[in-house]
C-alpha distance (Angstrom), angle and dihedral (degrees) to the residues before:
residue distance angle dihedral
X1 . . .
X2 3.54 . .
X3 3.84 120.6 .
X4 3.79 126.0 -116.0
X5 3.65 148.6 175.1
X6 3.81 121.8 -95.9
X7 3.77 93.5 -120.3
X8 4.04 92.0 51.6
X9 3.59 85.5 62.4
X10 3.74 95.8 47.2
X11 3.65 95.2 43.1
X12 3.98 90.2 50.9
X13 3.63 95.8 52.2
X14 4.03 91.3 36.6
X15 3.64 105.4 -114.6
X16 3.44 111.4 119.9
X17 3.84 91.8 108.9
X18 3.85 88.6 52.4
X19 3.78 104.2 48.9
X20 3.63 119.6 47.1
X21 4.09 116.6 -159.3
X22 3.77 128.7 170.8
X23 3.78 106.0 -144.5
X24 3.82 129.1 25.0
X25 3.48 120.1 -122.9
X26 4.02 149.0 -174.8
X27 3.71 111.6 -91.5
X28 4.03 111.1 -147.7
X29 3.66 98.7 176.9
X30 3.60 152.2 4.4
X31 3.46 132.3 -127.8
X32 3.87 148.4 -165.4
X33 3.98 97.6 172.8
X34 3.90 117.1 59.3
X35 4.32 82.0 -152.2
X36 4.19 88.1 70.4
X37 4.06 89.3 27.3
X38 4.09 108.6 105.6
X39 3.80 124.5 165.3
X40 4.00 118.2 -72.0
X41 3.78 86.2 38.0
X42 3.65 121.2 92.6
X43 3.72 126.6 -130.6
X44 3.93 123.4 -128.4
X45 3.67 108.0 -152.3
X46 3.77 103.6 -156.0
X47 4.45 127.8 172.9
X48 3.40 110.2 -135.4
X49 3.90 132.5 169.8
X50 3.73 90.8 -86.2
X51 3.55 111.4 25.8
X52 3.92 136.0 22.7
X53 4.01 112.1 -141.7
X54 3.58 92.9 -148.9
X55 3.68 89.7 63.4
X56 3.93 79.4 68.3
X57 3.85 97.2 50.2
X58 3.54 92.1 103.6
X59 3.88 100.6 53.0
X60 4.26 90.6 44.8
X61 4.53 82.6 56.2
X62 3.75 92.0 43.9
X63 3.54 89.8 60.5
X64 3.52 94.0 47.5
């Protein structure tokens, strides 16, 4: 995968007016599962039929 900055991804899915961030950074990874998620990546929160990802917010920022 090819890298990108933090704000591409924010701009792309329209969100820089909902997430505020201080510095821009290099995004390695993605992720949907805050178990594989580790810092420089960015985490996907996604509802599904068994599990909503924003129940996991809080785990993905307490890693950093």
């Amino acid at each position: 995968m090819d890298s990108f900055y933090f704000s591409q991804v924010m701009a792309a899915t329209n969100q820089l007016q909902v997430i505020e961030f201080k510095e821009d950074f290099l995004v390695e990874q993605m992720s949907i599962d805050t178990r594989t998620w580790k810092r420089g990546d960015v985490f996907i929160a996604i509802k599904g039929p068994h599990f909503d990802g924003y129940d996991y917010l809080h785990v993905a920022m307490d890693k950093g």
